[in-house]
FIFISE-109159 format. One record per residue: x, y, z of N, C-alpha, C, O, CB in turn; residue in one letter. Coordinates in steps of 0.001 Angstrom, whole numbers, always signed. Glycine has a CB too. Example, Ala and Ser with C-alpha at 12.3 -4.5 7.8 and 13.67 -1.06 7.14 Angstrom:
<recs>
<<+13190,-5690,+7800>,<+12300,-4500,+7800>,<+13200,-3300,+7800>,<+14236,-3319,+8465>,<+11308,-4473,+9046>,A>
<<+12850,-2250,+7080>,<+13670,-1060,+7140>,<+12900,+30,+7870>,<+13409,+1138,+8039>,<+14084,-598,+5725>,S>
</recs>
This chain:
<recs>
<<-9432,+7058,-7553>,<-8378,+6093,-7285>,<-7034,+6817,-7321>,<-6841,+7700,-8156>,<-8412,+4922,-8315>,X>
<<-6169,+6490,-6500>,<-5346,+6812,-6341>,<-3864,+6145,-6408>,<-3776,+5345,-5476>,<-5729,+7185,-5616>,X>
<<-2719,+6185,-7142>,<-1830,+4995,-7898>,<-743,+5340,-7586>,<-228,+6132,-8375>,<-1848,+4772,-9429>,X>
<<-73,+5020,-6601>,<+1594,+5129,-6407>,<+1886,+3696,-7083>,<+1448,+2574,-6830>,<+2265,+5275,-4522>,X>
<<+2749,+4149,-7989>,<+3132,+3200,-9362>,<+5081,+3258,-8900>,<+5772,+4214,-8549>,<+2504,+4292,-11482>,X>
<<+5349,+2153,-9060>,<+6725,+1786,-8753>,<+7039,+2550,-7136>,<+7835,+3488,-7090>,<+7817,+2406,-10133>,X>
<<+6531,+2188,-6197>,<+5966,+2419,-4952>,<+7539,+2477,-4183>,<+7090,+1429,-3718>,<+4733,+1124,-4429>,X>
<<+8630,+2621,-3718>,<+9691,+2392,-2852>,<+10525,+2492,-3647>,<+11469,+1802,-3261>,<+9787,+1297,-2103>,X>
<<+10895,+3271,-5179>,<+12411,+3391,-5609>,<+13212,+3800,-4907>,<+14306,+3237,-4890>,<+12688,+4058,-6539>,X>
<<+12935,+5066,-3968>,<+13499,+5498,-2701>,<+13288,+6263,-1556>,<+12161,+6736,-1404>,<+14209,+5862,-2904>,X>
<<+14378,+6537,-493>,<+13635,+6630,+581>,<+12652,+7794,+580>,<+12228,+8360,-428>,<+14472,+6668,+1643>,X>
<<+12411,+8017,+1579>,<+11074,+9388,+1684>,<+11954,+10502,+2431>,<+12957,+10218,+3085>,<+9309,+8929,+2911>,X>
<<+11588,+11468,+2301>,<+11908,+12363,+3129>,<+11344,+12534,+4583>,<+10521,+11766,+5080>,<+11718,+13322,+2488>,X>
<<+11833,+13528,+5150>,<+10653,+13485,+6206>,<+9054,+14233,+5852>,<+7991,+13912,+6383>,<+11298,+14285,+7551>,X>
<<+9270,+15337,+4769>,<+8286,+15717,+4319>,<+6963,+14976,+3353>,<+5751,+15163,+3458>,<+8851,+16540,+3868>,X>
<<+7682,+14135,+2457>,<+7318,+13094,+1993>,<+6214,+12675,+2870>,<+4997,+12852,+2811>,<+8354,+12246,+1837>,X>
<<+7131,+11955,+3854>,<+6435,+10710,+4666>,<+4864,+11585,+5565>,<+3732,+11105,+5515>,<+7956,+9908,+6136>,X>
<<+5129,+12549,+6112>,<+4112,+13353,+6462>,<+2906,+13833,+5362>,<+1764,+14167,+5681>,<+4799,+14448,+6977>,X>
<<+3440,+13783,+4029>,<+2486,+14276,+3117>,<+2030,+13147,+2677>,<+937,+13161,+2111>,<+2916,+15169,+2079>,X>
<<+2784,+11842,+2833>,<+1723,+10730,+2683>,<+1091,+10507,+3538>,<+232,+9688,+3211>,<+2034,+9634,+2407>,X>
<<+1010,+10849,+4723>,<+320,+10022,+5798>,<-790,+10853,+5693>,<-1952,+10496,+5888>,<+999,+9841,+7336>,X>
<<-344,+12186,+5320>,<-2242,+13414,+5593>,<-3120,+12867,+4235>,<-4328,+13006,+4044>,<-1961,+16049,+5250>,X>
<<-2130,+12207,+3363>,<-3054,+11726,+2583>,<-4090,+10563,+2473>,<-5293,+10527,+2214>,<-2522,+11669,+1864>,X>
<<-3135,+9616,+2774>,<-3928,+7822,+3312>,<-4407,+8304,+4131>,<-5178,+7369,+4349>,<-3112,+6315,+3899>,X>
<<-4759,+9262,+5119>,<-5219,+9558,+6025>,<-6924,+10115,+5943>,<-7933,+9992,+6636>,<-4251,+10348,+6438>,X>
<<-6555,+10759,+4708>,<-8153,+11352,+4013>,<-8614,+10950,+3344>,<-9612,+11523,+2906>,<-8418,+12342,+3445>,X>
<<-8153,+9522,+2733>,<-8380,+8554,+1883>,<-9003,+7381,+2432>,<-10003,+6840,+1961>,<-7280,+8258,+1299>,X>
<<-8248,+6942,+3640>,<-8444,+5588,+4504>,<-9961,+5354,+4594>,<-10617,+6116,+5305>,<-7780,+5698,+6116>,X>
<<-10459,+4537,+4046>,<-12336,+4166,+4254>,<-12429,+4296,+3727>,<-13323,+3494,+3457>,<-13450,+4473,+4818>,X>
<<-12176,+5096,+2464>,<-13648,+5902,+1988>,<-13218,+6420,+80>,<-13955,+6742,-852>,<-13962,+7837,+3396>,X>
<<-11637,+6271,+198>,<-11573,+6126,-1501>,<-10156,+4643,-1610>,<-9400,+4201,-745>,<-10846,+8244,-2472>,X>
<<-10329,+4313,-2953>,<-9509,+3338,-3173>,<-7783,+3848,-3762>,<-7590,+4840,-4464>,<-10376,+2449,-4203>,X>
<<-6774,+2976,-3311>,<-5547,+3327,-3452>,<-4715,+2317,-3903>,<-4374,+1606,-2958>,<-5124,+3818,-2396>,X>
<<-4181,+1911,-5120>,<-3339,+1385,-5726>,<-1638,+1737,-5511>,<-1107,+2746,-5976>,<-3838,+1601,-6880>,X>
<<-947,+720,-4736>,<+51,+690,-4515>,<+987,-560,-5688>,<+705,-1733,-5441>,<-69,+548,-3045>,X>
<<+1861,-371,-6691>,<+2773,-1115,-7153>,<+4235,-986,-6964>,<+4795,+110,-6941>,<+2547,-1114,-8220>,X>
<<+4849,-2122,-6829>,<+6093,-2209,-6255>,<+6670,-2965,-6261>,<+6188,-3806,-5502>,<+6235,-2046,-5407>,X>
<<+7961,-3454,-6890>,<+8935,-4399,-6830>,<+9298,-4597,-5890>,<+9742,-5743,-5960>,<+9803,-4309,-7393>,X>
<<+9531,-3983,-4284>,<+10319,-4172,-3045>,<+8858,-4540,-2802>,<+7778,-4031,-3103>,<+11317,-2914,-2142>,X>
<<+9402,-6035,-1890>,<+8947,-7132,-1420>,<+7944,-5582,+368>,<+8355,-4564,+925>,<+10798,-8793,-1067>,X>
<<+6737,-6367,+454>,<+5915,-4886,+1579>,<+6839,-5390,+2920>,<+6817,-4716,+3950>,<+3461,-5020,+2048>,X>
<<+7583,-6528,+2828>,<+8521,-6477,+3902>,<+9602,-5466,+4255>,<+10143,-5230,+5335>,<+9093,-7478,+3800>,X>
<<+9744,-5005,+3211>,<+11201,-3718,+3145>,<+10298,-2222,+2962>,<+10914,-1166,+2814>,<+12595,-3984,+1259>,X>
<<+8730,-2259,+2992>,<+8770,-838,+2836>,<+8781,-316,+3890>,<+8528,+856,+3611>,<+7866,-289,+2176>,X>
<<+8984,-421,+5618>,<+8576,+385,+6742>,<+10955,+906,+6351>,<+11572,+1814,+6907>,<+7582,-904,+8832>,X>
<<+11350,+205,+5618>,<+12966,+1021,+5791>,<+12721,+1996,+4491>,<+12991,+3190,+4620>,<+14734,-243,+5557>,X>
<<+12430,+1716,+3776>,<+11897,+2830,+2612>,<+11300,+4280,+3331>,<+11765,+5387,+3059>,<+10468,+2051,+1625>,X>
<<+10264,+4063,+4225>,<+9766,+4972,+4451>,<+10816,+5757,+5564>,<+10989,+6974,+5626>,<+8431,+4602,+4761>,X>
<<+11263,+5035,+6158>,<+11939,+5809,+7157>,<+11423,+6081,+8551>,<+12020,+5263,+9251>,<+12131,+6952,+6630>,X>
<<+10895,+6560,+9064>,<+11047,+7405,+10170>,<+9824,+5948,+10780>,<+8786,+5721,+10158>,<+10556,+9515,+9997>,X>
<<+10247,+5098,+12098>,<+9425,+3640,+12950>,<+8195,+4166,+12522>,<+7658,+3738,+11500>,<+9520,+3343,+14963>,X>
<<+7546,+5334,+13424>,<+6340,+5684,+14129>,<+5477,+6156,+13053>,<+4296,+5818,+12972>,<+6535,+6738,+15268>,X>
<<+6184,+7112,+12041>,<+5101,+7229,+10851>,<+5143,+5867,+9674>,<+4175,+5636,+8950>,<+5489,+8804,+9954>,X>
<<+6293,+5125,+9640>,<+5623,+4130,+8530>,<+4890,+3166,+9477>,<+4809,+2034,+9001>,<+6810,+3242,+7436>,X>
<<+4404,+3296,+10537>,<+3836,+2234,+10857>,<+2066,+2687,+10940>,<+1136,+1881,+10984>,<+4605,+1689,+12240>,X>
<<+1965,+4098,+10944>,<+813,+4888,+10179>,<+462,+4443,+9556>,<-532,+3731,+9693>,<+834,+5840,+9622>,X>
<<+1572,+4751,+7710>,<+1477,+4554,+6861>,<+943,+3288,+6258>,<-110,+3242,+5621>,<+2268,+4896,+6696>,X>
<<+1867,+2080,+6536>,<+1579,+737,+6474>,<+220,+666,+6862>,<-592,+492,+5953>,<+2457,-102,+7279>,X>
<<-111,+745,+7786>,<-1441,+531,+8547>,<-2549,+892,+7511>,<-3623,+292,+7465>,<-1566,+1509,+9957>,X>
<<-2161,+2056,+6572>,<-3601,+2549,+6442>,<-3414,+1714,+4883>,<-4276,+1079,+4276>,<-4010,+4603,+6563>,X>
<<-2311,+1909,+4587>,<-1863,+754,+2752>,<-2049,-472,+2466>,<-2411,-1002,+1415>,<-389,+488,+2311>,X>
<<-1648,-1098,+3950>,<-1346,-2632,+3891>,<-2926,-3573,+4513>,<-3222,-4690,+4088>,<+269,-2940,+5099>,X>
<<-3830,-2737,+5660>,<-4617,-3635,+6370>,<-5491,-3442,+5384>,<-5340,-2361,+4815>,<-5028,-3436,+7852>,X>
<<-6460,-4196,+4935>,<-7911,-4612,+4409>,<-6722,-4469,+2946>,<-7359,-3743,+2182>,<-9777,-3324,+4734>,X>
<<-5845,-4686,+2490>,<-5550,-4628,+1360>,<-5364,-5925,+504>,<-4791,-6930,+925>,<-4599,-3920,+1411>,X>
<<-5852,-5809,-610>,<-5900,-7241,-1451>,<-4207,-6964,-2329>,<-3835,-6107,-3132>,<-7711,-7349,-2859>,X>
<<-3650,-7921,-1814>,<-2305,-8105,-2532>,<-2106,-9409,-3327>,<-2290,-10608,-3118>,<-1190,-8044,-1510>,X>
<<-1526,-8438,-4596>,<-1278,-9687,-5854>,<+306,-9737,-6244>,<+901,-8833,-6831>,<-2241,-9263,-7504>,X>
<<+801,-10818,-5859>,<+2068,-10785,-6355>,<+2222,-11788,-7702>,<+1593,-12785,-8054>,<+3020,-11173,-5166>,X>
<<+3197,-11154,-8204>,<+3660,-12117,-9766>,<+4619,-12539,-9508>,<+5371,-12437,-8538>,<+3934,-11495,-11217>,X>
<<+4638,-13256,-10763>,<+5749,-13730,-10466>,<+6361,-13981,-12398>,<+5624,-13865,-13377>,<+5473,-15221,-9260>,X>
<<+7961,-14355,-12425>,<+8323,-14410,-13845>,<+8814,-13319,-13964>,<+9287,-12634,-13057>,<+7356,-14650,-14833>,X>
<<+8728,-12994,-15392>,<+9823,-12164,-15911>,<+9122,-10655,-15798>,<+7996,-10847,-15339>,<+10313,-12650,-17567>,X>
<<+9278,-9596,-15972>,<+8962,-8594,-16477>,<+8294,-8421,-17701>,<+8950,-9096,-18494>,<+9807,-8089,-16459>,X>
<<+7331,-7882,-18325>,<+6448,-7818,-19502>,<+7040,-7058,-20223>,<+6401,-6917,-21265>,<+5131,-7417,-19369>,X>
<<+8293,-6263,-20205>,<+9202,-4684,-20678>,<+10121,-6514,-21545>,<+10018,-7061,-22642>,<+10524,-3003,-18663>,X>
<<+10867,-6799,-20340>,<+12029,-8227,-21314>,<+10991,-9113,-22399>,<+11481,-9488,-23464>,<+12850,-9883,-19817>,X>
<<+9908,-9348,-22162>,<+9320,-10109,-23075>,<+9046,-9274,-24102>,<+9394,-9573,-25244>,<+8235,-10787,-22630>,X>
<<+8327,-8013,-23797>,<+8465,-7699,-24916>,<+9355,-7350,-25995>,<+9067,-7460,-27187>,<+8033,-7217,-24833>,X>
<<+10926,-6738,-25332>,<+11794,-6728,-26049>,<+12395,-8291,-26592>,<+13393,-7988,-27245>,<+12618,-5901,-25370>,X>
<<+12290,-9414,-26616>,<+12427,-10660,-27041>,<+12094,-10457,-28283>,<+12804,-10579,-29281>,<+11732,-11660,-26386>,X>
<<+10491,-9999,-28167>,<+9638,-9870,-29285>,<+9848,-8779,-30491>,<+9685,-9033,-31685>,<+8419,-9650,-28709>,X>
<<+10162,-7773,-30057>,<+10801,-7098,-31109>,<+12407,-6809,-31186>,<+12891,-5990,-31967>,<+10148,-5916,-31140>,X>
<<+12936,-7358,-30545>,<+14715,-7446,-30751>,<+14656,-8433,-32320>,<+14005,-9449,-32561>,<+15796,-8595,-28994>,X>
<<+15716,-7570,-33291>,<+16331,-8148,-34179>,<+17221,-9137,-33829>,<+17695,-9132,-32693>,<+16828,-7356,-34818>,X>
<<+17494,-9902,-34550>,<+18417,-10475,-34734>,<+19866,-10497,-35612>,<+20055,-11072,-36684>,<+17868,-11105,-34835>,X>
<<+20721,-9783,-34915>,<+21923,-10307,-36320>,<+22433,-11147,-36623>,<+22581,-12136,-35906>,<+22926,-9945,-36522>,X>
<<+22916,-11020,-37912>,<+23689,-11918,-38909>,<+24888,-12046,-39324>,<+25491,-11302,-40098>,<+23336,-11851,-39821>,X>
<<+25345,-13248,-38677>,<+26956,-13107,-38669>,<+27314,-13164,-40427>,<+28477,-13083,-40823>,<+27822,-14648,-37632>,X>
</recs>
């Protein structure tokens, strides 16, 4: 398995984008790939950059892919709720 974790903080290079594509590329069918990401998969073909390869890319990330979106707060703010002190005036 394979896990791009916080998936689109920013853009790609052009090298990047080529070294992802030879990758989903040897991956596509035949092993599984975990993509997470706060940017909505509507904004990742401007993340990636360059029309013709994120539309590669997408292709091989996005089709047969089971997508789960959440929703609410972040689990990082709840947990700090939970251990934030409180002061005392």
């Amino acid at each position: 398995v394979l896990i791009l974790d916080d998936w689109g903080l920013m853009k790609l290079s052009a090298e990047n984008r080529r070294d992802l594509l030879e990758v989903l590329e040897d991956r596509h069918g035949r092993r599984s790939t975990i993509a997470t990401s706060q940017l909505p998969i509507e904004e990742w073909h401007g993340v990636i950059g360059d029309a013709t390869l994120a539309d590669a890319i997408l292709d091989r990330l996005v089709h047969n892919a089971y997508k789960i979106n959440l929703r609410g707060e972040s689990m990082r703010k709840q947990q700090a709720k939970l251990t934030a002190t409180e002061t005392s005036e």
